[in-house]
N, C-alpha and C positions, 0 to 999 in steps of 0.2 A: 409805542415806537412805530415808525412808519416803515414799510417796506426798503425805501430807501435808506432811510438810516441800520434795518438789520442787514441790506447789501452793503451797505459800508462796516461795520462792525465784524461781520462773517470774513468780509477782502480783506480787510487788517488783521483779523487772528490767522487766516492762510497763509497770510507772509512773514508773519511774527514764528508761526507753525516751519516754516520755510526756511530761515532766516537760524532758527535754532534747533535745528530737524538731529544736530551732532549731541546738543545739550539730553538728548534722550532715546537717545540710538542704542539700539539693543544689534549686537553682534549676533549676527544668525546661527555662527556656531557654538558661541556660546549657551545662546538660549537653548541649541539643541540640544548640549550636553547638561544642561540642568533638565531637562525634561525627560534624559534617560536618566540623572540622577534621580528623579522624584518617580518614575516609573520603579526603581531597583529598592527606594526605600517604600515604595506601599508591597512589593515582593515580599520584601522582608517581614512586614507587620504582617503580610498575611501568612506566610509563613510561621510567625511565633505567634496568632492567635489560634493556629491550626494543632501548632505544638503543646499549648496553653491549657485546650480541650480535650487532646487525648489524654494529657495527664492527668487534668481535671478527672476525669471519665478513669481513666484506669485508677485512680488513687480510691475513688468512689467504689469500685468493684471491689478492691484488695481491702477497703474498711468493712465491705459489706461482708465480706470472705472472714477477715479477722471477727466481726462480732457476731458471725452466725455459730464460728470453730469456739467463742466463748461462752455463749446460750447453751450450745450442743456438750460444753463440757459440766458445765454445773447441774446436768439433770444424772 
């Protein structure tokens, strides 16, 4: 393609872009309130993998607790 023809091809999508700018219009408050939506759902995920781990972790300790009280009893 020639310069000319990508200046014509570029002028026609800008006004095409122009022409249907409503066809794909994001409402600015809306967007904003899905971005505190998406910010409040990674809170939460980090939240219940924080929660996930301590139990992880404590459940690990109180097995270790339970099979050391049943070593310690069969001598």
């Amino acid at each position: 393609m020639t310069n000319e023809e990508i200046d014509a091809v570029a002028l026609r999508l800008c006004s095409m872009i122009r022409e249907h700018r409503k066809d794909f219009w994001i409402e600015p408050e809306e967007h904003y309130n899905d971005h505190k939506e998406l910010s409040e759902l990674v809170a939460d995920w980090k939240a219940a993998k924080t929660i996930f781990w301590k139990a992880f972790i404590g459940l690990a300790v109180i097995g270790s607790i339970a099979l050391a009280a049943v070593g310690l009893g069969h001598k």
